[in-house]
C-alpha positions in Angstrom: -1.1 -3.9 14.2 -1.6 -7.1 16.2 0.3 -10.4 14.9 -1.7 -13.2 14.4 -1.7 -16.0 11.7 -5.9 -15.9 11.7 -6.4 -12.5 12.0 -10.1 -11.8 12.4 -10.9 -9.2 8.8 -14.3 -8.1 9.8 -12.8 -4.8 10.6 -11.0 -3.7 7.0 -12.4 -6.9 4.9 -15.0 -6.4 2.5 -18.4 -7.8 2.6 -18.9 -11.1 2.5 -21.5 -12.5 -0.4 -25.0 -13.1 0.7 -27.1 -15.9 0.0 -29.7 -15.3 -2.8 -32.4 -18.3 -3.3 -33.3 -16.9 -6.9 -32.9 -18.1 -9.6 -30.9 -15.4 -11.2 -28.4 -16.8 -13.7 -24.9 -17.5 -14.2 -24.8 -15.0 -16.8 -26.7 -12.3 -15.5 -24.8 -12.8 -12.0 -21.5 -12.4 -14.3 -23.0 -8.8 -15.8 -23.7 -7.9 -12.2 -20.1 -8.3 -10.8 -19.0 -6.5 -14.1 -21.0 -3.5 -13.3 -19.7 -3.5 -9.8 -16.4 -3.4 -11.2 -17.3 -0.6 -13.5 -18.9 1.1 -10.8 -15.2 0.8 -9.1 -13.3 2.1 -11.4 -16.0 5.6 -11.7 -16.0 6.2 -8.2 -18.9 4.3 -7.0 -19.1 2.7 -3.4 -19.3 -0.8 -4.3 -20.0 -3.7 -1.9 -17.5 -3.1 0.9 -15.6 -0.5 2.4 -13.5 0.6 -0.6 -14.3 4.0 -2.7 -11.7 3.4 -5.5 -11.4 7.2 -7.9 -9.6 8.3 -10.3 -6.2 9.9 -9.2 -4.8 13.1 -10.4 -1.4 13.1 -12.0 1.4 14.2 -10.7 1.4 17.6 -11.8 -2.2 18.0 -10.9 -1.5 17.2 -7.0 0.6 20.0 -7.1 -2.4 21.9 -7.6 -4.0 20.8 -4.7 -4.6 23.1 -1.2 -2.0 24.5 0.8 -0.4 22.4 3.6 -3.1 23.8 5.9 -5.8 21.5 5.6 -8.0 23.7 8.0 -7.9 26.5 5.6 -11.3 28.5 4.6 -12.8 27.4 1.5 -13.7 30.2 -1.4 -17.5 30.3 -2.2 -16.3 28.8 -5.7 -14.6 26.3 -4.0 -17.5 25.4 -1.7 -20.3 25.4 -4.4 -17.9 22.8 -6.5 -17.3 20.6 -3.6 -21.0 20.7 -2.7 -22.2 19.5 -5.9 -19.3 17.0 -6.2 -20.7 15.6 -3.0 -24.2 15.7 -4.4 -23.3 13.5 -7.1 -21.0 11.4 -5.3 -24.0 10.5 -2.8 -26.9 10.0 -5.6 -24.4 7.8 -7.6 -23.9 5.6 -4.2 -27.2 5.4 -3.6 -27.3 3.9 -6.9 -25.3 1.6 -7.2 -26.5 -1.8 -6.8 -25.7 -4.5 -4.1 -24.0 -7.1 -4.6 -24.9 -10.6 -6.0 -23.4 -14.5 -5.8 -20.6 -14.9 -7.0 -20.3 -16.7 -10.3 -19.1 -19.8 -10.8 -15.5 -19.8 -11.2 -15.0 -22.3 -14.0 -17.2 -19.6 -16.4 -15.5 -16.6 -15.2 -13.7 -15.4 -17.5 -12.6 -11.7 -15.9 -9.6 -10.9 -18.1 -7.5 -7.4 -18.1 -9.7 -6.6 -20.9 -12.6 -6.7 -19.1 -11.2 -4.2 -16.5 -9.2 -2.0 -18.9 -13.3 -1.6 -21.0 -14.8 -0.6 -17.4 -12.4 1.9 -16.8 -12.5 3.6 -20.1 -15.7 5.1 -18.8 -13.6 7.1 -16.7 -13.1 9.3 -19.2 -16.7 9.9 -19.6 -17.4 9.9 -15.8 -19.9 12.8 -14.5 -17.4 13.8 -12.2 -14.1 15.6 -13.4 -11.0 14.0 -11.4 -10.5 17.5 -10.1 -14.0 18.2 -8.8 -13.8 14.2 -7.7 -10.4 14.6 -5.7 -11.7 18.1 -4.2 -14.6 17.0 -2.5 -12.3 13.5 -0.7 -9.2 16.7 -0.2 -12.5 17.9 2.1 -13.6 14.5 3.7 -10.0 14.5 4.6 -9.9 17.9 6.2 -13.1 16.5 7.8 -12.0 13.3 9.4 -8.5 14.8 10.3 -9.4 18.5 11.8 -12.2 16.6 14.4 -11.2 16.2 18.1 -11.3 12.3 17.6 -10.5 10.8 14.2 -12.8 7.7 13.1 -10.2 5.4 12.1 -12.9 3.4 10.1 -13.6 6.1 8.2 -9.9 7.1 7.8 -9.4 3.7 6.3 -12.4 3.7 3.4 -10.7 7.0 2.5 -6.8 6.3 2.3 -7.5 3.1 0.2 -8.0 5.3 -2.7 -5.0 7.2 -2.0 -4.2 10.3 0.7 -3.5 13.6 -0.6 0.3 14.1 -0.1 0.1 17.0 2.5 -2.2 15.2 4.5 -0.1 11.9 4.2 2.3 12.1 6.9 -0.8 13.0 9.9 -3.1 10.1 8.1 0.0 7.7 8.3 0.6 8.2 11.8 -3.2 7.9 12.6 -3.2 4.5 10.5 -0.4 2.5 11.9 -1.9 3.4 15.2 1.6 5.3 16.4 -0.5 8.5 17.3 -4.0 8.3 19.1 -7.0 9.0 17.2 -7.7 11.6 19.9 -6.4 15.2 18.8 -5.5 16.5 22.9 -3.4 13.8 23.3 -1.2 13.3 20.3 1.4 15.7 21.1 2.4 14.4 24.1 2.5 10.6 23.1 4.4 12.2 20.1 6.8 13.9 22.0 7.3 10.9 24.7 7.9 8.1 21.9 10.6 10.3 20.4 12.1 10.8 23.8 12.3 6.9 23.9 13.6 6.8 20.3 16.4 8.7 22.0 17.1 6.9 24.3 17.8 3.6 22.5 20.0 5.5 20.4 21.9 6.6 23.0 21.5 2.6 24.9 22.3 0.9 21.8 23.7 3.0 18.5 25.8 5.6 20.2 28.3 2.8 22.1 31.8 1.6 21.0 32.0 -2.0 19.2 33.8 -3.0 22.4 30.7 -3.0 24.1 28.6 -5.2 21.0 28.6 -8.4 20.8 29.8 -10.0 17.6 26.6 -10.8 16.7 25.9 -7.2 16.9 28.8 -6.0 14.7 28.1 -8.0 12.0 24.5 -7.1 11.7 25.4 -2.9 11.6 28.5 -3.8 9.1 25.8 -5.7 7.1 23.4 -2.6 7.5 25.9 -0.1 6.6 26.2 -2.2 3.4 22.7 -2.3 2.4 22.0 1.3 3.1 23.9 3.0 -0.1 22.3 0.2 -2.0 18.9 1.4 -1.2 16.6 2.9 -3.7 20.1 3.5 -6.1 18.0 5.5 -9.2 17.1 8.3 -6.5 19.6 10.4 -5.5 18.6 11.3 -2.3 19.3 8.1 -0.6 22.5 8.5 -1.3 23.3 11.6 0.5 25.6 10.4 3.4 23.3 11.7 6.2 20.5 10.3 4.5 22.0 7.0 4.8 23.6 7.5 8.3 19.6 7.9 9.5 18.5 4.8 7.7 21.2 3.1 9.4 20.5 4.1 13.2 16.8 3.3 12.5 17.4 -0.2 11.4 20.0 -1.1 13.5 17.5 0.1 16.8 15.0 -1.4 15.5 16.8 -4.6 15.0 18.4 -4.2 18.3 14.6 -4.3 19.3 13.3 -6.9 18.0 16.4 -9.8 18.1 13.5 -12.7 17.0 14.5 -11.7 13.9 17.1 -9.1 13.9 17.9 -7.3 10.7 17.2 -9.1 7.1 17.7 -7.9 3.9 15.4 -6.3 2.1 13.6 -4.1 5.4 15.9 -1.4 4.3 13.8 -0.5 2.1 10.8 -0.5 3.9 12.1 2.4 5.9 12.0 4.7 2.9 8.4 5.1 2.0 8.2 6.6 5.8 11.2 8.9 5.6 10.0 10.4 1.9 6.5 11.4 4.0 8.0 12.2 7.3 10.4 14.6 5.7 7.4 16.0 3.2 6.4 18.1 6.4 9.7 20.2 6.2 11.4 19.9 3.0 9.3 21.2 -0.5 9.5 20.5 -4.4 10.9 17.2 -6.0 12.5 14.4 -3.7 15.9 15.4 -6.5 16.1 18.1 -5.2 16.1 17.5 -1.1 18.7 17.9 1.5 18.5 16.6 4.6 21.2 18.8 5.7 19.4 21.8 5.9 17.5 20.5 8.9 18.1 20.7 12.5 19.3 17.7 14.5 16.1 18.3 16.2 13.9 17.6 13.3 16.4 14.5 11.9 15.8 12.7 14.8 11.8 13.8 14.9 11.8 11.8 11.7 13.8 9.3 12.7 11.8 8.6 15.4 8.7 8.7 13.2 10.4 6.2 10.6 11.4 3.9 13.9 8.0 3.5 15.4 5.8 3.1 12.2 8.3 0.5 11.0 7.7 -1.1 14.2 3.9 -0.6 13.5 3.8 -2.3 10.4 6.0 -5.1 10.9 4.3 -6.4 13.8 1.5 -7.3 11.8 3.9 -9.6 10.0 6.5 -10.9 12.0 7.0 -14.3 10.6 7.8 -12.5 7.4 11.8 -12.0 8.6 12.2 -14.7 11.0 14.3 -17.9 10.5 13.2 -19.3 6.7 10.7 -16.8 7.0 7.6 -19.2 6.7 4.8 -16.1 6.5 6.4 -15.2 3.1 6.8 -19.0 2.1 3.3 -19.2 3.0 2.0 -15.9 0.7 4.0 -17.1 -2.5 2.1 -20.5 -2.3 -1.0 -19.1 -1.9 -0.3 -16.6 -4.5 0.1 -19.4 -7.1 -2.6 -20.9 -6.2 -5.1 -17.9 -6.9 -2.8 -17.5 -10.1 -4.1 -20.6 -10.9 -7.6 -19.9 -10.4 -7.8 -17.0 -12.4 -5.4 -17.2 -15.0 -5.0 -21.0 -15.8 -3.3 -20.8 -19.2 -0.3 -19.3 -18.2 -0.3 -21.1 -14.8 0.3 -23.5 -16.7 2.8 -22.4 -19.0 4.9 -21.5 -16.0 4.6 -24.6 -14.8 5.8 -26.4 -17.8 8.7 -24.0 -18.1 9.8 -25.4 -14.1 9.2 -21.8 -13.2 8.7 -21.5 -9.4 7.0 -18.3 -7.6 9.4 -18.1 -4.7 12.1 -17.6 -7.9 10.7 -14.0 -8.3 7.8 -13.8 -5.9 9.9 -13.5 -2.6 11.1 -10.1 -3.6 8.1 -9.2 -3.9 6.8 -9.5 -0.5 10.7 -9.1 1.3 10.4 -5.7 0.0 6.8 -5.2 -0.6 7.0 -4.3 -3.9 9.3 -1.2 -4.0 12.1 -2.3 -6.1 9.4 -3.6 -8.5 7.6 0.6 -9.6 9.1 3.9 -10.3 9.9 5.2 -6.2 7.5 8.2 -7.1 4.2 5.5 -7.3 5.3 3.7 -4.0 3.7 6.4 -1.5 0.4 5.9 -3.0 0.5 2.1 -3.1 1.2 2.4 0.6 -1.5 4.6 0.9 -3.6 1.2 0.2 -1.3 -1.1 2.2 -1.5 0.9 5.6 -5.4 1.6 5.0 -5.6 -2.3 5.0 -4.7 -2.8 8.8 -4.4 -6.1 9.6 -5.5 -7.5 6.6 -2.4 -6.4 4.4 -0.7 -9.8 4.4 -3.7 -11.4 3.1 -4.4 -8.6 0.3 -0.8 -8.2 -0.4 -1.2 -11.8 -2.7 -4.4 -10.2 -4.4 -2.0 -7.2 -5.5 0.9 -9.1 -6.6 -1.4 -11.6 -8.7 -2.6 -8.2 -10.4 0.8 -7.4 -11.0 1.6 -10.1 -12.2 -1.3 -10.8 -14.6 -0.9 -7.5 -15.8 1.9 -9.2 -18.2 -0.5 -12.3 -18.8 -0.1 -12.7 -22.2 4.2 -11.7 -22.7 4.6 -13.9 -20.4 3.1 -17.0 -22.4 5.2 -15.9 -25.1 8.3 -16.7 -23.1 11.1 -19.6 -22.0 12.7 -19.9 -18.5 15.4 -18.3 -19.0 13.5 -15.1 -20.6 10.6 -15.3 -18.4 13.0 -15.3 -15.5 15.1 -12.0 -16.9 11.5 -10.5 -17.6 10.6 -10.8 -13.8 13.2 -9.9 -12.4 13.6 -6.4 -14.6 9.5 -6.1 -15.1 8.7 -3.2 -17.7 7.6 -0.6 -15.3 10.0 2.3 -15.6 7.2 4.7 -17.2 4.4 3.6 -15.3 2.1 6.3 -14.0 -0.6 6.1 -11.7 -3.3 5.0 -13.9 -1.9 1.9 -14.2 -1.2 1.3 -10.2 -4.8 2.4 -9.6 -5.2 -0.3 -12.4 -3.2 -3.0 -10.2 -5.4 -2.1 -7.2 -8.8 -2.2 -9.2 -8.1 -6.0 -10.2 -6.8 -6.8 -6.3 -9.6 -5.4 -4.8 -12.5 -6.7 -7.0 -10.3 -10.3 -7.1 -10.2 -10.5 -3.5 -13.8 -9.8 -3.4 -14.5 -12.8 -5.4 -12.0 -15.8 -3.8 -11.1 -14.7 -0.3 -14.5 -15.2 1.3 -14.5 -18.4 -1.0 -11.9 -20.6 0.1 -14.1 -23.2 -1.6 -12.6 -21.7 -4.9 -8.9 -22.2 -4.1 -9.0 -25.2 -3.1 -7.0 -27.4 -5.2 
């Protein structure tokens, strides 16, 4: 992903709103973006590129096809799919486009409004199975084709990536392997040769030949890696940790404009969980890393190194000195805070509650110490299918989070209001409620970001 502080969105942004000379009303416009979200939450393809449906539980992905995507399908199998996709296409085609957006000091979108669409997914015409088996097949689609549309790969993974299919789609998505199917092998096998290499140039040396600089920053590393994800046992196994630390001390070694900060520890893990998906089976609990071959370790490693890479050149200013780029997200978080929720805007306000007091975890870690580890893979699903645009969507989805405590928070003081951010009530979330997070991003970042006129203050 290309740095830049004005990225150009027309590739992943959604649609901007038209201009409509009738003399359709504030109301009716309201009803319209209400459907739109309704038609969101059941599947519909709404204005944009998104195709938001409902996910299966945990249990039920366990259900889904074997790890060979290129499988034959049973005739029952087929026939299901088939009419899934008939449906699918004849509710697109009905869905209606979109219209103005309202005027912001009589919208009044509220959780409630959200959590009333989506209780028509229970009703929807499409079971989540049937639903989830006919995108498992525009998966298999896009991904078994001699050259994968990355467009299309995008509108897909927003919704969420099957988790067999994840580690192939992520690859694809940061842009680490070529969309073309001959060639990925070989730029595969040469970027983990040069993975290698700056092991072996800057990892596998003695301190005598670091500078000080140098041994501070792997003393600090090897500090921060047991303390990574703590309630999963996995991270810390001791070789688990030993790879975390060679990837972030290479990459850090790489990239000395900012070096190693805390908190990118943990932006390694969401890769290594998929990466190792390809070899090792059943719960994360129950994983060893040890049973692998060196081979395959440093395969992953690799993997983990250059998709870090990947992503965080699309945010760079994000770990430099001060790091401005997330100063600059946690204002303009508060400000569409303000816009859409202004009662307990203000109540934070009047409490001397600043957004950079919880807010910069949010985006230093990009929200992973915030959910249960198991939902992170699927939000990433959504931050990778972004592109570019993930630093400007990433305030949409932490003012969803956020406002998903709207009214507890009101309730509170400083002091409480502080604790109650800093240890959010999300232990036994599941994925409804992420998808529910996402839902209010995506239809909220619909509304203002192709409006600055509505932020402004």
């Amino acid at each position: 992903m290309k740095n830049s502080s004005n990225t150009d969105h027309s590739q992943f942004a959604h649609k901007p709103p038209r201009n409509d000379d009738s003399s359709t009303t504030t109301d009716s416009r309201f009803n319209q973006t209400l459907k739109n979200v309704q038609g969101l939450l059941k599947g519909r393809s709404i204005p944009g590129k998104v195709l938001l449906t409902r996910r299966l539980d945990p249990t039920d992905e366990l259900n889904l096809p074997s790890p060979d995507y290129r499988r034959s399908q049973s005739a029952k199998d087929t026939r299901t799919s088939e009419r899934a996709n008939k449906l699918l296409e004849e509710d697109a085609r009905n869905t209606t486009k979109e219209d103005n957006i309202p005027d912001v000091g009589k919208l009044k979108l509220t959780t409630s409004n959200v959590e009333n669409a989506s209780n028509e997914v229970q009703s929807s015409t499409i079971g989540a199975r049937a639903t989830d088996s006919a995108r498992v097949m525009k998966f298999t689609k896009e991904l078994s084709g001699t050259a994968v549309r990355l467009e299309r790969l995008r509108e897909l993974a927003w919704s969420g990536v099957p988790p067999y299919m994840r580690p192939t789609t992520w690859r694809l998505l940061l842009g680490y392997a070529p969309p073309n199917s001959d060639r990925r092998e070989g730029v595969l096998s040469r970027k983990r040769l040069e993975y290698l290499d700056c092991l072996s140039q800057f990892y596998d040396i003695p301190d005598t030949e670091r500078s000080d600089d140098e041994i501070n920053m792997l003393r600090q590393i090897a500090v921060d890696c047991p303390r990574t994800v703590p309630d999963v046992s996995f991270f810390q196994q001791d070789q688990v940790q030993k790879s975390l630390e060679r990837v972030l001390y290479t990459w850090a070694i790489r990239h000395p404009a900012s070096g190693y900060v805390q908190g990118i520890n943990d932006l390694v893990t969401p890769f290594l969980v998929v990466f190792l998906s390809e070899y090792l089976e059943g719960s994360i609990d129950n994983w060893s890393i040890s049973t692998l071959s060196l081979q395959k370790i440093s395969e992953i490693e690799a993997d983990c190194y250059w998709c870090l890479s990947k992503l965080l050149d699309g945010m760079q200013d994000h770990y430099t000195f001060a790091q401005p780029g997330i100063q600059r997200l946690v204002y303009k978080l508060k400000e569409i805070v303000r816009r859409i929720d202004e009662p307990v805007s203000r109540h934070m306000d009047e409490q001397g509650l600043e957004f950079l007091q919880f807010a910069f975890r949010w985006f230093n870690c990009l929200l992973i110490r915030e959910i249960p580890f198991h939902l992170v893979t699927r939000l990433w699903d959504t931050y990778l299918a972004e592109g570019d645009a993930l630093p400007d969507f990433l305030v949409y989805i932490y003012a969803s989070f956020l406002l998903t405590w709207s009214d507890e928070l009101q309730k509170l003081e400083f002091q409480e209001m502080v604790m109650f951010l800093q240890h959010l009530p999300t232990q036994n979330w599941s994925h409804q409620e992420l998808e529910m997070v996402l839902s209010r991003a995506y239809m909220w970042h619909s509304m203002f970001n192709n409006s600055p006129r509505h932020l402004a203050t």
